[in-house]
DSSP file (Angstrom, degrees, kcal/mol; ACC not computed):
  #  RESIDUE AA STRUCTURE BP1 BP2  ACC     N-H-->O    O-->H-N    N-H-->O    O-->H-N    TCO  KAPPA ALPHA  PHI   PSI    X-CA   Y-CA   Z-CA
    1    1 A X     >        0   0    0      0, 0.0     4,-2.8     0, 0.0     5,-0.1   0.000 360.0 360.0 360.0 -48.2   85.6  -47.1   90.2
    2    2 A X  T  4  +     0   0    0      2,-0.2     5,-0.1     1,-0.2     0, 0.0   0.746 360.0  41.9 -64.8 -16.7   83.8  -44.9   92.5
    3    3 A X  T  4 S+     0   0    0      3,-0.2    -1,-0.2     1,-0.0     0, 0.0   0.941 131.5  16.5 -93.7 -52.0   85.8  -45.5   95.2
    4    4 A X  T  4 S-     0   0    0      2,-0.4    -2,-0.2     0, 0.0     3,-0.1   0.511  93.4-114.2 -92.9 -10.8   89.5  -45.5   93.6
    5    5 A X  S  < S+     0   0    0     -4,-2.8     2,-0.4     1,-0.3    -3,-0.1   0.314  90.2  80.1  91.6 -12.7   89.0  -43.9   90.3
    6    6 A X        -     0   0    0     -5,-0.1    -2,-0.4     2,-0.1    -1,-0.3  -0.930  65.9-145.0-126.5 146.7   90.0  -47.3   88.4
    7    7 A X        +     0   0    0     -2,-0.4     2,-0.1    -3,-0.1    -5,-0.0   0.205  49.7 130.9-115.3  21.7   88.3  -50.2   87.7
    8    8 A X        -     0   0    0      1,-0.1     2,-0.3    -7,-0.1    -2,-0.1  -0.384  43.9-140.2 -60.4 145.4   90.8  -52.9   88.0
    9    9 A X        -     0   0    0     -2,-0.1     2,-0.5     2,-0.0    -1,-0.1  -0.871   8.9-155.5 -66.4 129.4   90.7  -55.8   89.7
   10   10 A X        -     0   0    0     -2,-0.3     2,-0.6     2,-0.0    -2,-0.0  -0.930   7.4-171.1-125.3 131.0   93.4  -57.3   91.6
   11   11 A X        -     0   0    0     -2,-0.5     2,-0.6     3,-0.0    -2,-0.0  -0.892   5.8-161.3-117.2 118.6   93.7  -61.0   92.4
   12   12 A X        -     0   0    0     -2,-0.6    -2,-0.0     1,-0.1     0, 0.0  -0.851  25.4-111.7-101.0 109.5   96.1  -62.2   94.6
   13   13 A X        -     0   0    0     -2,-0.6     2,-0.5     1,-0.1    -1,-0.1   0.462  31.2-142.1 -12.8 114.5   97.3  -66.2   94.6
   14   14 A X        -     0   0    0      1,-0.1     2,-0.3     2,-0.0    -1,-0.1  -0.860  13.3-152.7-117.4 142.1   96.1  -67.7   97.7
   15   15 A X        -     0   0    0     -2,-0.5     3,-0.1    75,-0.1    -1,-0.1  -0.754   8.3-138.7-110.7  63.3   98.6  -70.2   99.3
   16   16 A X  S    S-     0   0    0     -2,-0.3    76,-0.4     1,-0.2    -2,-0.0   0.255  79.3  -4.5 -76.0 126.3   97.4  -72.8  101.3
   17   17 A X  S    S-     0   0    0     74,-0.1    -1,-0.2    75,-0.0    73,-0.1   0.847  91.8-172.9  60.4  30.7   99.4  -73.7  104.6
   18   18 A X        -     0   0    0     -3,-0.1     2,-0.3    73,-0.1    73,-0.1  -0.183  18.3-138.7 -46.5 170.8  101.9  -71.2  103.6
   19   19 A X  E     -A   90   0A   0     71,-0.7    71,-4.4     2,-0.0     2,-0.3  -0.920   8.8-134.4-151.3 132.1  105.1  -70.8  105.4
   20   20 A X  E     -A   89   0A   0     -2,-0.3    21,-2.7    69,-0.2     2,-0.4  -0.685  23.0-177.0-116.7 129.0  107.1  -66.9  106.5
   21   21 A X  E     -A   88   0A   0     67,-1.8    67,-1.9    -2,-0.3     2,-0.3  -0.957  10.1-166.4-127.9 148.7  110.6  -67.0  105.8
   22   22 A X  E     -A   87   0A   0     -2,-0.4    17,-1.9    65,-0.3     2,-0.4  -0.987   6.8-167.5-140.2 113.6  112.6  -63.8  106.8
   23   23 A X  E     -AB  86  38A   0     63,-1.5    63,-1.2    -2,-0.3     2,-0.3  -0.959  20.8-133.2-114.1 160.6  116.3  -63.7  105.1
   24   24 A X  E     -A   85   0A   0     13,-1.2    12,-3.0    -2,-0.4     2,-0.5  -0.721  26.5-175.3-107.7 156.2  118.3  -61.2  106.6
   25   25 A X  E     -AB  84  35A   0     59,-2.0    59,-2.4    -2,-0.3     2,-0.3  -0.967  13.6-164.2-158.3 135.9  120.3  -58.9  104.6
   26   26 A X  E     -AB  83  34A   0      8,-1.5     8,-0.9    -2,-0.5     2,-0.2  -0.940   3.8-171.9-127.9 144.8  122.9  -56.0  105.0
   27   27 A X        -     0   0    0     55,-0.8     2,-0.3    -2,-0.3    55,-0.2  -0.809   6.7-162.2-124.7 175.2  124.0  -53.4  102.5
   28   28 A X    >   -     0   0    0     -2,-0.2     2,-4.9     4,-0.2     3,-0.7  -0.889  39.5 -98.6-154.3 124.6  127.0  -50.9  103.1
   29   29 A X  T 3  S+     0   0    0     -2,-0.3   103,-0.1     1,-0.3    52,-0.1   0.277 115.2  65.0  -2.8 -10.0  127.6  -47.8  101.3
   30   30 A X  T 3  S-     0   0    0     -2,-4.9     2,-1.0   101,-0.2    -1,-0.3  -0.290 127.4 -83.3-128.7  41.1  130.3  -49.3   98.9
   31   31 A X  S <  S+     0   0    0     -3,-0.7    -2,-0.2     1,-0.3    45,-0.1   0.138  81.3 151.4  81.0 -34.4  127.7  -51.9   97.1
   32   32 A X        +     0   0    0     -2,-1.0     2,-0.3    -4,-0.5    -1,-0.3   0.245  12.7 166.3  -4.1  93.7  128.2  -54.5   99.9
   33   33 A X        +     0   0    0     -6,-0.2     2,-0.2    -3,-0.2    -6,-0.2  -0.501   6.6 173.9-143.5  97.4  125.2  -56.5  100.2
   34   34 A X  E     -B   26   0A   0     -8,-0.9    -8,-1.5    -2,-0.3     2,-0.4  -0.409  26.0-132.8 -72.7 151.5  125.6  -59.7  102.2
   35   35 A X  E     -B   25   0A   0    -10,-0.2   -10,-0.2    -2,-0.2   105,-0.1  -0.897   4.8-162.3 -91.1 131.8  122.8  -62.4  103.4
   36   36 A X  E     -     0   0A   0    -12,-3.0   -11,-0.1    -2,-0.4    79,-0.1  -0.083  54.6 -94.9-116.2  37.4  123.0  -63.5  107.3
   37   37 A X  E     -     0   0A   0    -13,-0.4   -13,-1.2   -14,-0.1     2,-0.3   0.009  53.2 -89.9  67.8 170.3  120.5  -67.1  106.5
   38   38 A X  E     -B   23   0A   0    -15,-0.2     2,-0.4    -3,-0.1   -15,-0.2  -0.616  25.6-130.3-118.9 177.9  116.6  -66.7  107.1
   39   39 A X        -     0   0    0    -17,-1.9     2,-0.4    -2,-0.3    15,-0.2  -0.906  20.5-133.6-140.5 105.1  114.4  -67.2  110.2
   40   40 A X  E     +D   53   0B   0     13,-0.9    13,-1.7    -2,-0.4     2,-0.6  -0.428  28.1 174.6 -51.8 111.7  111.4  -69.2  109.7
   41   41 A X  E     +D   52   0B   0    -21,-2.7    11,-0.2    -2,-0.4     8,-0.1  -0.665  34.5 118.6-132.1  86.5  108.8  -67.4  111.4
   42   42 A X        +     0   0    0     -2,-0.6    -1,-0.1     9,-0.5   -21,-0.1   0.822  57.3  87.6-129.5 -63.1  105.2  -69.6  110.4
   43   43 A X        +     0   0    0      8,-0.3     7,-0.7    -3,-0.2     8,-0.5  -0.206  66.5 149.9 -72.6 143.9  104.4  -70.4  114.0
   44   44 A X        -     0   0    0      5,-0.3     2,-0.3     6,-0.2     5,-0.2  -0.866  37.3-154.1-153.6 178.3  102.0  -66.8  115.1
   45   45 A X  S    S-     0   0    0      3,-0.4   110,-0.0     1,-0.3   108,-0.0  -0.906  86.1  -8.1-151.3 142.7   99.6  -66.2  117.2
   46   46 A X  S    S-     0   0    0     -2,-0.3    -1,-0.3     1,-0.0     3,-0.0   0.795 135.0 -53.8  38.5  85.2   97.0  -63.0  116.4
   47   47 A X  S    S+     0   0    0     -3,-0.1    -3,-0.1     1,-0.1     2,-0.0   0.226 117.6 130.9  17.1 111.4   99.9  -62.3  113.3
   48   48 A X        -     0   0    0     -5,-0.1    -3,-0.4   105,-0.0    -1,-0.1  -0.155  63.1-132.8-167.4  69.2  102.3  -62.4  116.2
   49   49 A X        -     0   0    0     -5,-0.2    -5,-0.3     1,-0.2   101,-0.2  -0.047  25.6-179.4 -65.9 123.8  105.5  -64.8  115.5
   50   50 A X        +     0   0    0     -7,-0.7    -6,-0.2     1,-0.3    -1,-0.2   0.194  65.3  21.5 -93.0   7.4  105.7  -66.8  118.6
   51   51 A X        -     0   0    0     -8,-0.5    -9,-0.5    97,-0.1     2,-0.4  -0.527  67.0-155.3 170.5 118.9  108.9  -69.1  117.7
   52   52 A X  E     -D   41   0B   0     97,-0.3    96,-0.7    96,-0.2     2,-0.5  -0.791  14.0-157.2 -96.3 125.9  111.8  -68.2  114.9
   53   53 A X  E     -DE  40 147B   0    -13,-1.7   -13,-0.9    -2,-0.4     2,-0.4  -0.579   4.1-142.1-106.7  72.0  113.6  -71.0  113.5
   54   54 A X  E    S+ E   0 146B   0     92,-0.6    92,-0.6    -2,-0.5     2,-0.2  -0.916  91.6  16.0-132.1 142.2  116.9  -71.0  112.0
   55   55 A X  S    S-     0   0    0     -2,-0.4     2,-0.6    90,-0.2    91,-0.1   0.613  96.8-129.1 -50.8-171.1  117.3  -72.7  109.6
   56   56 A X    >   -     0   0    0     -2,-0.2     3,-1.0   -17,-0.1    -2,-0.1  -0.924  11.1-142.5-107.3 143.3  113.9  -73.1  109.1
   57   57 A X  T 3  S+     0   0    0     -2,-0.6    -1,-0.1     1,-0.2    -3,-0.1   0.563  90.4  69.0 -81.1  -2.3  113.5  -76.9  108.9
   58   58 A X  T 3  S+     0   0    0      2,-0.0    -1,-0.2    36,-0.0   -39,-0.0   0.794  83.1  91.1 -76.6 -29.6  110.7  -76.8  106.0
   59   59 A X  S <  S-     0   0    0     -3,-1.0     2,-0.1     4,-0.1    -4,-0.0  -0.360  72.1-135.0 -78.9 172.3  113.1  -75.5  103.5
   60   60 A X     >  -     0   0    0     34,-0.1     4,-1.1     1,-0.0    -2,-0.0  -0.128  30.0-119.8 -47.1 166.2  115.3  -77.8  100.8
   61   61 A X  H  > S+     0   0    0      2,-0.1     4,-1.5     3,-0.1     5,-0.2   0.611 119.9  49.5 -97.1  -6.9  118.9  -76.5  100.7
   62   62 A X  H >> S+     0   0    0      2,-0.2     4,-1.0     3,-0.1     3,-0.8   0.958 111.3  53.7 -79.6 -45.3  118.6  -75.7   96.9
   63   63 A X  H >> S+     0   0    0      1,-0.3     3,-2.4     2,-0.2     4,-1.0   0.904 112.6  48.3 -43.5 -84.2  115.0  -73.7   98.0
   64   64 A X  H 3X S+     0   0    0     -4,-1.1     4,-2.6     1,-0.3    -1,-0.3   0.487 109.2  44.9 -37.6 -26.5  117.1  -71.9  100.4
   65   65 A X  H << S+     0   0    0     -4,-1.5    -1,-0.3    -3,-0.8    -2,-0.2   0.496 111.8  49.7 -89.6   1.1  120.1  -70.8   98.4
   66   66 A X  H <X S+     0   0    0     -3,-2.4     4,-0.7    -4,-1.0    -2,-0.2   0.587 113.3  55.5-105.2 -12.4  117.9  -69.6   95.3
   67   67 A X  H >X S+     0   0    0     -4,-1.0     3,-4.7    -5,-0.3     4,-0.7   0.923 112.8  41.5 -59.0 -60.8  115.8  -67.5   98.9
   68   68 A X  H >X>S+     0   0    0     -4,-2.6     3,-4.4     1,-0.4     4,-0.9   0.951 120.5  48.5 -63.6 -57.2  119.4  -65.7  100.1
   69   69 A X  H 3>5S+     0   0    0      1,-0.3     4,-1.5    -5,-0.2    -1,-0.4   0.661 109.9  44.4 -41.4 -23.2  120.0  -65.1   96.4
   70   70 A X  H <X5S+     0   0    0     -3,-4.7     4,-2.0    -4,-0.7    -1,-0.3   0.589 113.9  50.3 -69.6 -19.7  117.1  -63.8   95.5
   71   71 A X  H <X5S+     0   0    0     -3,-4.4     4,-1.9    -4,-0.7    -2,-0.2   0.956 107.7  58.5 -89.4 -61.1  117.2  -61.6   98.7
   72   72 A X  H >X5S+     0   0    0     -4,-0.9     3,-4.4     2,-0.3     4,-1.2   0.921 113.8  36.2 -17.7 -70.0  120.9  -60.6   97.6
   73   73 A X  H 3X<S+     0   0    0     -4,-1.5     4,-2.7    -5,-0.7    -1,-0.3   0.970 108.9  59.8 -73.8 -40.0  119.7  -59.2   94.3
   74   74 A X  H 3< S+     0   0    0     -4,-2.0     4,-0.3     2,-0.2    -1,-0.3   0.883 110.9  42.5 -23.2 -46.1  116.6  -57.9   95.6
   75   75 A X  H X< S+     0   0    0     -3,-4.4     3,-2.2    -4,-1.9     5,-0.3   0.964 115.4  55.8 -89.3 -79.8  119.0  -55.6   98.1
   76   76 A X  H >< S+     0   0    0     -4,-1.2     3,-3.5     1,-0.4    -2,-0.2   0.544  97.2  63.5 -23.1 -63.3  121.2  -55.0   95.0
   77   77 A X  T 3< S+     0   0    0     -4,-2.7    -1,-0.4     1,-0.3    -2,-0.2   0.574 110.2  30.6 -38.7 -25.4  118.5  -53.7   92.9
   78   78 A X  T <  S-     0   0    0     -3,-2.2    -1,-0.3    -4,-0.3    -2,-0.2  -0.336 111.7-109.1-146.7  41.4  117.5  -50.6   94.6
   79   79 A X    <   -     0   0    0     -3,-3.5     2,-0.2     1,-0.1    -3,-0.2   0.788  45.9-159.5  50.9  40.8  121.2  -49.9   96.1
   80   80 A X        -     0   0    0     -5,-0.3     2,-0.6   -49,-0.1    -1,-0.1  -0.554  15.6-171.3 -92.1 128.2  120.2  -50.8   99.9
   81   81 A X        +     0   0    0     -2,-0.2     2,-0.2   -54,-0.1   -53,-0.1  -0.932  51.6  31.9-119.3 119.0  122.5  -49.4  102.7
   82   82 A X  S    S-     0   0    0     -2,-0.6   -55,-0.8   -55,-0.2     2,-0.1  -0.547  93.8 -43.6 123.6 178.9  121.4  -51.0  106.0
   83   83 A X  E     +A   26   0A   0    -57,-0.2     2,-0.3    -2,-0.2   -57,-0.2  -0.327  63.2 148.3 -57.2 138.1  120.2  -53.3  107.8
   84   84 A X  E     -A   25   0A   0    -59,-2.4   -59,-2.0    -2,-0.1     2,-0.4  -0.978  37.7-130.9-168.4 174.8  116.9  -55.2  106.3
   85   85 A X  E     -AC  24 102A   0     17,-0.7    17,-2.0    -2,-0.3     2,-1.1  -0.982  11.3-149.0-162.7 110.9  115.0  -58.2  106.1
   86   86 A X  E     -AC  23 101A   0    -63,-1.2   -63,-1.5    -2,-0.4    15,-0.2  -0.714  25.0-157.1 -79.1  87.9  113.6  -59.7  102.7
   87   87 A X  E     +A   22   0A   0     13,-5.7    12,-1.5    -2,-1.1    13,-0.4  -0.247  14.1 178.6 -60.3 144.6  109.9  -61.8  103.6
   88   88 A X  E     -AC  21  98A   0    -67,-1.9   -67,-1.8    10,-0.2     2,-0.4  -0.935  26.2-131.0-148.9 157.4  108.5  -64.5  101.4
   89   89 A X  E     -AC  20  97A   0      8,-2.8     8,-2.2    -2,-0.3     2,-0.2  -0.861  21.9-156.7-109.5 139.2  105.7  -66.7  101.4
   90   90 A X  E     -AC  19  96A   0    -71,-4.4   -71,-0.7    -2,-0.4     6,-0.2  -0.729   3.8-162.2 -97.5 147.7  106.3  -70.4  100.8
   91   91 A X    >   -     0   0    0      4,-2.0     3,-1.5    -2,-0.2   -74,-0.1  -0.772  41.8 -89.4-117.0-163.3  103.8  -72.7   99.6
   92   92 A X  T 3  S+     0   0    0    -76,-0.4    -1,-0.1     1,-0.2   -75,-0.0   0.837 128.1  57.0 -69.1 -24.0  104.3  -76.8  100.1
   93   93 A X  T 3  S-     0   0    0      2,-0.1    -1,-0.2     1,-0.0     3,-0.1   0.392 118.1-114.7 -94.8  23.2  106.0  -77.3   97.0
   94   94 A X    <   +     0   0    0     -3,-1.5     2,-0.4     1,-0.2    -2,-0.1   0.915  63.7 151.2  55.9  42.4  108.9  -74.4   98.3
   95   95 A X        -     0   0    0      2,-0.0    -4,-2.0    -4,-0.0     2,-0.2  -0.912  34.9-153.1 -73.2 131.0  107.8  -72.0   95.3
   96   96 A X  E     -C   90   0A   0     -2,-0.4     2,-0.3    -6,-0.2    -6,-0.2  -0.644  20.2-171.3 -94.8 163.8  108.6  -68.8   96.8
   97   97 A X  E     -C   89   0A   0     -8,-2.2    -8,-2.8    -2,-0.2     2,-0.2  -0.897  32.0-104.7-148.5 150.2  107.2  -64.7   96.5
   98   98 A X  E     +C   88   0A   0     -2,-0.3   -10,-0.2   -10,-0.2     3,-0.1  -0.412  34.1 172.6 -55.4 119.0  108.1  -62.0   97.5
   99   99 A X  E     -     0   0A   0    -12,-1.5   -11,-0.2     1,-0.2     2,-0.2   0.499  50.8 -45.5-126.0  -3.7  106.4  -60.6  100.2
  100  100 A X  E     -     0   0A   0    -13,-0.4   -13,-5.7     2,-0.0     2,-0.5  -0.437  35.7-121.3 128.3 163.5  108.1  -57.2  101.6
  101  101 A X  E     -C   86   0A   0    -15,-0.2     2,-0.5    -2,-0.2   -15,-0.2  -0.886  13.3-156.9-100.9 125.1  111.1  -55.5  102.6
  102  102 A X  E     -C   85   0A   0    -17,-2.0     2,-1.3    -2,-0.5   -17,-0.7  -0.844   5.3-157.8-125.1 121.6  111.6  -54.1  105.9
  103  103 A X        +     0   0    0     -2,-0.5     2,-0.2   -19,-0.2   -19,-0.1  -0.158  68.9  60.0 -67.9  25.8  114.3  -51.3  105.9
  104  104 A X  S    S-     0   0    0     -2,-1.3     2,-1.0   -22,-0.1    -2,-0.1  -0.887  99.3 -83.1-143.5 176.8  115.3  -51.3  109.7
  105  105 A X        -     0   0    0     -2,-0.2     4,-0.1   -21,-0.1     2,-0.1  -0.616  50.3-133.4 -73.6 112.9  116.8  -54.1  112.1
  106  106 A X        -     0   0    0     -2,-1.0   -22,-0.0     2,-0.2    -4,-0.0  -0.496  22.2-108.9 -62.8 143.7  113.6  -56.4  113.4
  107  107 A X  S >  S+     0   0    0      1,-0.3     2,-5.3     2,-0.1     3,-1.1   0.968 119.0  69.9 -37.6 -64.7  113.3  -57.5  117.3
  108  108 A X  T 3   +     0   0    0      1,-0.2     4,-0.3     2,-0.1    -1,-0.3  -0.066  61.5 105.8 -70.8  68.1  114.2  -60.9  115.9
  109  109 A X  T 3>  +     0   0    0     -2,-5.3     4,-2.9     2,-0.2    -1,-0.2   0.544  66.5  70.8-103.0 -21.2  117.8  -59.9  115.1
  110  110 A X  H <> S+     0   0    0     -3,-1.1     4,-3.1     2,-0.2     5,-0.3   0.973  95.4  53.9 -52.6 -51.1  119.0  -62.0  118.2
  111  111 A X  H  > S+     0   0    0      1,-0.3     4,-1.4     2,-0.2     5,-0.3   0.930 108.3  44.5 -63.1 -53.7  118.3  -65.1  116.4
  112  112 A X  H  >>S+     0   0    0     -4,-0.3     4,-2.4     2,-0.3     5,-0.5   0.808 107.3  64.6 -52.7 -50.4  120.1  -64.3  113.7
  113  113 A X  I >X>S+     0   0    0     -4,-2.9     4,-1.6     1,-0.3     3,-1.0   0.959 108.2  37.3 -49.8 -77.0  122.7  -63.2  116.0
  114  114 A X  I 3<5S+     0   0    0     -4,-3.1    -2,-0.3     1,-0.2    -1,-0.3   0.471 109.2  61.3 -64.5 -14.2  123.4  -66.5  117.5
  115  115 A X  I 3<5S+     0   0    0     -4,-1.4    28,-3.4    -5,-0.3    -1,-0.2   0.720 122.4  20.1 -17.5 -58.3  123.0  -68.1  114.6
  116  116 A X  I <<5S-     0   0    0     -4,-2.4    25,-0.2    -3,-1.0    -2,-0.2   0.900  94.3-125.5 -76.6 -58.4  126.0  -66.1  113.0
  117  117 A X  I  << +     0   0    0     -4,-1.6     2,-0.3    -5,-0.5    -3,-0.2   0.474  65.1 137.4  79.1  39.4  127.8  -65.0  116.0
  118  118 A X      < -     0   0    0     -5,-1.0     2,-0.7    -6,-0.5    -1,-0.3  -0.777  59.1-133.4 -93.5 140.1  127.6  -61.4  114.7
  119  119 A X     >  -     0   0    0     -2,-0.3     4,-1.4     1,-0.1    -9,-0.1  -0.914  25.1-171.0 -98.1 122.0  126.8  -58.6  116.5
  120  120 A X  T  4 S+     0   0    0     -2,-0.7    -1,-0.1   -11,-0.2   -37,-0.1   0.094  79.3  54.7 -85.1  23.6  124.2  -56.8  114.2
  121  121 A X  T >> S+     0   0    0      3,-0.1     4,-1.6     2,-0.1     3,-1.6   0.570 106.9  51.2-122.2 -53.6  123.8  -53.6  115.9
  122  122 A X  H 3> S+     0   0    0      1,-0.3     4,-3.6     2,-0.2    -2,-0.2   0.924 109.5  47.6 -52.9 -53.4  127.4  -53.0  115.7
  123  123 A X  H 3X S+     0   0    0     -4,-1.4     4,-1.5     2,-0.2    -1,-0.3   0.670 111.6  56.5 -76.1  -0.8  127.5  -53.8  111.7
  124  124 A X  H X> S+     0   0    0     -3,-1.6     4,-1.3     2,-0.2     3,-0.6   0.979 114.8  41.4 -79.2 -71.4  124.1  -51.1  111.5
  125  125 A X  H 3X S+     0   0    0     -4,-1.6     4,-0.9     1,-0.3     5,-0.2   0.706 111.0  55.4 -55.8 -58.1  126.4  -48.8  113.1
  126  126 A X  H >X>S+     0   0    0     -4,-3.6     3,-3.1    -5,-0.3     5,-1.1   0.951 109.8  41.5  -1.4 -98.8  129.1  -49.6  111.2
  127  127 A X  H X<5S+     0   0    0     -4,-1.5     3,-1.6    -3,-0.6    -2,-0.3   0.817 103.5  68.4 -50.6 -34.4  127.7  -49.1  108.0
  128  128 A X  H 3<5S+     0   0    0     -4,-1.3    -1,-0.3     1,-0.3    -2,-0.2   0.708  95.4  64.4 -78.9  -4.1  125.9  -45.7  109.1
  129  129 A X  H <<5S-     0   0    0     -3,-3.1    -1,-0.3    -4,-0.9    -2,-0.2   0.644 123.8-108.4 -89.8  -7.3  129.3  -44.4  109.4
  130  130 A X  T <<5S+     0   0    0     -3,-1.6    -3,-0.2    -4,-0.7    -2,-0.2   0.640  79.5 126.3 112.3  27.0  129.8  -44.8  106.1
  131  131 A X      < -     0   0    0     -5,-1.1    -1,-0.2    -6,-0.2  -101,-0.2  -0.452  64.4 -89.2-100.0 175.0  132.5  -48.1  106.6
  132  132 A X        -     0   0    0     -2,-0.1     2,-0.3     1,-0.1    -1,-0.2  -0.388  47.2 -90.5 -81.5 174.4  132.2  -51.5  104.9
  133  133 A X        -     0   0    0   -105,-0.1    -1,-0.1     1,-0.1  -105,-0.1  -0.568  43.7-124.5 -78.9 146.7  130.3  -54.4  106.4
  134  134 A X  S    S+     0   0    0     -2,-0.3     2,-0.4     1,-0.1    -1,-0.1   0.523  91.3  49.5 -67.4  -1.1  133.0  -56.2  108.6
  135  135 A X  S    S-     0   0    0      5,-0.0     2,-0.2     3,-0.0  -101,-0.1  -0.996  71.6-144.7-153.9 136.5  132.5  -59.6  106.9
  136  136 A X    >>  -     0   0    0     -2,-0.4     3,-2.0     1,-0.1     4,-0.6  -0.739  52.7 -91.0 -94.0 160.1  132.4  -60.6  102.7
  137  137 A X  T 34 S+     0   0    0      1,-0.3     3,-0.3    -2,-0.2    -1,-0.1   0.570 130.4  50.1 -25.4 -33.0  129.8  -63.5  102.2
  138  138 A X  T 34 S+     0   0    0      1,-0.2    -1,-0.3     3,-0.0    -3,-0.0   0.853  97.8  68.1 -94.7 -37.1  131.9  -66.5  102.6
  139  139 A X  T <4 S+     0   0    0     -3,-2.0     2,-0.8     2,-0.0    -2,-0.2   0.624  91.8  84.4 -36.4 -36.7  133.3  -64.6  106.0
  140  140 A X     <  +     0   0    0     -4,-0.6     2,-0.4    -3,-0.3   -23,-0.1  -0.693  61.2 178.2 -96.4  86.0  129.1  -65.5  107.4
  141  141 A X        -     0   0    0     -2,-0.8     2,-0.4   -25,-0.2    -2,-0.0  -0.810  35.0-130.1 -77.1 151.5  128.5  -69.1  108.9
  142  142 A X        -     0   0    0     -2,-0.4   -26,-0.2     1,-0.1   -87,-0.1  -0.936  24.6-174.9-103.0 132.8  125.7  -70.6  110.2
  143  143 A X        -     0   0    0    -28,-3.4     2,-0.3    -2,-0.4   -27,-0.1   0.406  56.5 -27.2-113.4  -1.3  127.1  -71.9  113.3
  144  144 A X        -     0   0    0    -90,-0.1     2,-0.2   -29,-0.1   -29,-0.1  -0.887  57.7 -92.8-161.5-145.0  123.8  -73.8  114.5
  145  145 A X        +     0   0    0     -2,-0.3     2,-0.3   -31,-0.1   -90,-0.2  -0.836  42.8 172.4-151.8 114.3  120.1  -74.3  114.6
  146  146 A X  E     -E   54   0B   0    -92,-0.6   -92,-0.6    -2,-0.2     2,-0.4  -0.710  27.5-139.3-141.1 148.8  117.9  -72.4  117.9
  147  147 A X  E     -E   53   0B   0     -2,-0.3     2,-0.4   -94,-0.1   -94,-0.2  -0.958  30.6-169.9-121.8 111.8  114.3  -72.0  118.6
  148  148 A X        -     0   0    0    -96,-0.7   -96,-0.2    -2,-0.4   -37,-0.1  -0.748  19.7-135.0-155.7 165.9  113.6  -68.6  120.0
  149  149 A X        +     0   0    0     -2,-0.4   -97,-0.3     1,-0.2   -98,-0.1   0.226  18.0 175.8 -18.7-176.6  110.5  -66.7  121.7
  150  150 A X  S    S+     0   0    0   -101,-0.2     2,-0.4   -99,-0.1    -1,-0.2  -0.058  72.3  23.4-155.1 -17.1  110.0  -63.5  120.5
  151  151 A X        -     0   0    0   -101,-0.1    -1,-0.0     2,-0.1    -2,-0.0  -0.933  64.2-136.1-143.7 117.1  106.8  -63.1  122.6
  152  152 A X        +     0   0    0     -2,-0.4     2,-0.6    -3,-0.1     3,-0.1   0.348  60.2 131.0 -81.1  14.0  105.2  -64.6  126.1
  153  153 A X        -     0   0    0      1,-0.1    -2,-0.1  -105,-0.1    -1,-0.0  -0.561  57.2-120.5 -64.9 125.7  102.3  -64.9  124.9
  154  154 A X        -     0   0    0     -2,-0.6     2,-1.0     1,-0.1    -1,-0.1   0.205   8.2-135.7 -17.0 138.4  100.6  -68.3  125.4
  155  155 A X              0   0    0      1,-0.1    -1,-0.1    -3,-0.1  -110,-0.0  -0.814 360.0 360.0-108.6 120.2   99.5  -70.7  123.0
  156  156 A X              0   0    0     -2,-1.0    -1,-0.1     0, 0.0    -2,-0.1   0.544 360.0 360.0-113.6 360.0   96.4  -71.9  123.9
């Protein structure tokens, strides 16, 4: 109370051997809002991801289509024009939450790139000119499966 002016408590779930899921997600100025598939990002180092995975090989495919859909309407909800990437934490039994939004393109956008074979810089750009996104949902495969770095730090 003295410190914040309230005397709530907040308790947050704690999730044991959790797992970081990233779906990616683009919106475009005429209500577009596509999923480009997630990047498993669990292995870290100091919080650091050290190895993106997609897919990510923990999930179910039913887990995974109830993620991009959630991610979808998530972007939907609050009208989102750009590039962004919808986090959850997993626990072992693939219950998901929601864990943030980050409103710009992430370093790991490569993976995702070769995953897709979309250039995502090109559809940010796109869209910031006020066009649609170049591709409807169905347009978006995932064309394999890649492990890569994001950092050169060691694992010791």
């Amino acid at each position: 109370m003295a410190y914040f002016g309230l005397d709530e408590v907040f308790i947050e779930k704690y999730i044991a051997n959790a797992r970081h899921i990233e779906i990616q997600v683009f919106g475009d100025i005429h209500g577009n809002i596509v999923h480009l598939y997630e990047r498993g990002c669990s292995i870290q180092r100091r919080h650091q991801k050290v190895v993106e995975e997609s897919p990510s090989p923990f999930l179910s495919n039913g887990v995974r289509e109830k993620m991009y859909d959630t991610a979808v309407k998530a972007a939907k909800a609050v009208d989102y024009t750009n590039a962004g990437t919808i986090e959850f934490i997993v626990d072992e039994q693939e219950n998901f939450y929601f864990l943030e939004m980050n409103t710009r393109i992430q370093v790991e956008h490569p993976v995702t790139e070769e995953i897709t074979g979309h250039d995502l810089v090109k559809w940010q750009i796109l869209i910031a000119k006020g066009e649609k996104l170049p591709k409807v949902q169905s347009e978006i495969a995932l064309e394999g499966k890649i492990l890569k770095r994001v950092t050169t730090q060691l694992i010791s």
